[in-house]
C-alpha positions as CSV (number, residue, x, y, z in Angstrom):
1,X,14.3,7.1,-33.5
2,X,16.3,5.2,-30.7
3,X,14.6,2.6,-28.8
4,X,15.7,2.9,-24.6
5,X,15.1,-0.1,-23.1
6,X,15.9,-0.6,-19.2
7,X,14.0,0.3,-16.1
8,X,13.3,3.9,-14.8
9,X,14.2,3.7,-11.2
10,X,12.5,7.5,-10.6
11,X,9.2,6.6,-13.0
12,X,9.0,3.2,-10.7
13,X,10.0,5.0,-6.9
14,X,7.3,7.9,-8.2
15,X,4.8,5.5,-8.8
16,X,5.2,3.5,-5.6
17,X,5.3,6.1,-3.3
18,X,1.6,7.4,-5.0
19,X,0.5,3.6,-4.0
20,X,1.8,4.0,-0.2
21,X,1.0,7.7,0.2
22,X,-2.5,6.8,-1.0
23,X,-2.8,4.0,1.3
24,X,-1.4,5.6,4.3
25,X,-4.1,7.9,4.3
26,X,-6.7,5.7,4.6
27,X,-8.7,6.5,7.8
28,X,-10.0,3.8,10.4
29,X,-13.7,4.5,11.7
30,X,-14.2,5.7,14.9
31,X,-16.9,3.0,16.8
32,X,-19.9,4.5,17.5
33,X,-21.4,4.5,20.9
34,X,-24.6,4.1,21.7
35,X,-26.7,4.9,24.8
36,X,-28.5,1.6,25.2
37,X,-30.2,-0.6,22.1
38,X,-30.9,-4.0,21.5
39,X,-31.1,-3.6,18.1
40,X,-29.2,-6.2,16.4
41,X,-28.3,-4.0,13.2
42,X,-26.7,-1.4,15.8
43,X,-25.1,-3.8,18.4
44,X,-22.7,-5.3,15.7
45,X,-22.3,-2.3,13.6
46,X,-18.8,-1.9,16.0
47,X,-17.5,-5.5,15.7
48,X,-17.5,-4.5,11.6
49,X,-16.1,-1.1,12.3
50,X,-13.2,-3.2,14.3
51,X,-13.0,-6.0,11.6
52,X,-12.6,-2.8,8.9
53,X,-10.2,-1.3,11.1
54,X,-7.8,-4.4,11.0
55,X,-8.1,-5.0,7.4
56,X,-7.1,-1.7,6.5
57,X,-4.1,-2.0,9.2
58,X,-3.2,-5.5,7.0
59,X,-3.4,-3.8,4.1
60,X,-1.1,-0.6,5.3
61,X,1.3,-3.1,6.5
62,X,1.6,-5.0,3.2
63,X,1.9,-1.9,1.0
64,X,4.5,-0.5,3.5
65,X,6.2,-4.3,2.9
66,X,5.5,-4.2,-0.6
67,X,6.4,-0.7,-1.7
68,X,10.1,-1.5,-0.1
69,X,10.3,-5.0,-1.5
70,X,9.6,-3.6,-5.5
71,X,11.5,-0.5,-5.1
72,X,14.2,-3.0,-4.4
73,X,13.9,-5.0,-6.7
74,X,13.2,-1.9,-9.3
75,X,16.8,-0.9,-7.7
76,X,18.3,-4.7,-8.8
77,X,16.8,-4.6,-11.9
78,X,18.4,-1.1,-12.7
79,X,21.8,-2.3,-11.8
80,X,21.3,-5.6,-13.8
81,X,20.7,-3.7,-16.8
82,X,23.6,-1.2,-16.2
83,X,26.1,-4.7,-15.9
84,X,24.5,-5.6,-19.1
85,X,24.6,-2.6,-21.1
86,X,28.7,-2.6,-19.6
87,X,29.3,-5.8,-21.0
């Protein structure tokens, strides 16, 4: 039985673009309005809809950043084994 050793660069891509698929579709919340309430539980509930909505911006951003920066260096580690196997 032969051992392969090196990087899949398609297994790797395939597997990082499930991550930022996945993450894209994340949905924000929509605020809620309300009429008129004093209610404390109600009057905040759209500064944590607003502080949900900007973490999952952050973390779209960073997958977008990440994805690009593995599936680079997935690319670099592909060609470093291709050198090696050459030499």
């Amino acid at each position: 039985m032969k051992n392969i050793v090196g990087t899949n660069y398609d297994k790797w891509a395939r597997l990082t673009s499930i991550v930022s698929i996945n993450t894209s579709n994340i949905s924000e919340l929509a605020e809620l309005t309300f009429s008129a309430t004093t209610m404390t539980p109600f009057t905040s509930f759209n500064e944590s809809t607003s502080s949900f909505n900007t973490a999952i911006g952050n973390l779209k951003a960073f997958t977008t950043t990440d994805v690009t920066n593995m599936n680079t260096a997935a690319s670099n580690k592909v060609e470093d084994d291709k050198k090696q196997a050459d030499a």
